[in-house]
C-alpha positions in Angstrom: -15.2 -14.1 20.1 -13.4 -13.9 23.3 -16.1 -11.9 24.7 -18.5 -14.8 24.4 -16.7 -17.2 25.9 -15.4 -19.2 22.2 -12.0 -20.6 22.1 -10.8 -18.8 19.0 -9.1 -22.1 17.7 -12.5 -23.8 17.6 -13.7 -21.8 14.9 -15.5 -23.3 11.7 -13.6 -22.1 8.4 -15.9 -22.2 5.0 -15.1 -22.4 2.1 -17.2 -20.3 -0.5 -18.2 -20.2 -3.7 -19.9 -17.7 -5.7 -21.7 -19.1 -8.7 -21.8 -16.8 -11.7 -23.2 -17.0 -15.5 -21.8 -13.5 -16.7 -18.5 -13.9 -18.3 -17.7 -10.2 -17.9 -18.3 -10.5 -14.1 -16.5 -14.0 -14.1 -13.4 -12.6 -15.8 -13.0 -9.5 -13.4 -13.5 -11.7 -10.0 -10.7 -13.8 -11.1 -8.3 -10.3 -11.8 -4.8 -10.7 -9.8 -5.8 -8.4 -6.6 -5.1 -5.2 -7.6 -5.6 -5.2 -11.2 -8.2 -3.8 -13.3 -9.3 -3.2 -16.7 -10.1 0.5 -18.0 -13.6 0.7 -17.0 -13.2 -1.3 -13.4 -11.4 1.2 -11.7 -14.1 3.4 -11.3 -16.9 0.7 -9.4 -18.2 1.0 -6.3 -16.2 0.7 -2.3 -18.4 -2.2 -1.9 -17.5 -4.6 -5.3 -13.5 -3.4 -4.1 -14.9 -4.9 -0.6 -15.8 -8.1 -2.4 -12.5 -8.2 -4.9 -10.8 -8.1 -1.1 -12.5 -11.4 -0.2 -11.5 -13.4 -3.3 -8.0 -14.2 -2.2 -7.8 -18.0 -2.4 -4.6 -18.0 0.4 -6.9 -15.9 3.0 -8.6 -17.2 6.1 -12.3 -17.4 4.8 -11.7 -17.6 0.8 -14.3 -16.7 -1.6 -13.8 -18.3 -5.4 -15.8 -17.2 -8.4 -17.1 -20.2 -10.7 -18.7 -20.7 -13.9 -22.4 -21.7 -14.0 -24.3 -22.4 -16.8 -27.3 -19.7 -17.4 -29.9 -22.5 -18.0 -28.5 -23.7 -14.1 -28.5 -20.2 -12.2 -30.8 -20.5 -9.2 -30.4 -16.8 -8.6 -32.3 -16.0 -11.6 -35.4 -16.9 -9.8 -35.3 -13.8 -7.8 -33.9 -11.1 -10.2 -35.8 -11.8 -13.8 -39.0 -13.0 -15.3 -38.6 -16.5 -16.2 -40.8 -18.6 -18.4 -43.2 -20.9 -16.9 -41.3 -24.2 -17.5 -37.5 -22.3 -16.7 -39.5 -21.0 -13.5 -41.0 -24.2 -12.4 -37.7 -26.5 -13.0 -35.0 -23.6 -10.7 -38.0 -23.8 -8.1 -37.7 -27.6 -8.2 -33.9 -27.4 -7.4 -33.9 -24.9 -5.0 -36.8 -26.9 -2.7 -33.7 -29.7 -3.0 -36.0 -32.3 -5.2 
């Protein structure tokens, strides 16, 4: 950031959170950092990339949190929904 001219102390910190509806995927996101169960170990670099964002003591930290299925907005864009289902996650999403 020094290259652009930004005082490095003036930076914005977020806080993130991932909403998620699968416990399976809940329950390995919240794994102490380096742990795994049996079949983990073998995933991708890139979920290992994530797992290295989740530490809640870091700089930028990333948490994992339940959401109700009936709730998840990012089912709009990865299955076929019913009509009503559709129509209400659309609703929220536009913020009314």
């Amino acid at each position: 950031m020094v290259q652009l001219g930004i005082d490095p102390d003036s930076l914005t910190k977020f806080k993130v959170v991932a909403w998620e509806d699968n416990a399976g995927a809940l329950s390995l996101a919240n794994l102490e950092q380096g742990q795994h169960t049996p079949r983990s170990k073998y995933y991708d670099v890139k979920v290992h990339w994530f797992k290295s964002h989740l530490n809640k003591d870091g700089p930028d930290p990333i948490t994992v949190e339940k959401i109700d299925t009936s709730d998840q907005l990012a089912d709009l864009f990865t299955k076929p929904l019913p009509k009503d289902v559709f129509e209400r996650l659309r609703l929220r999403l536009m913020g009314w």
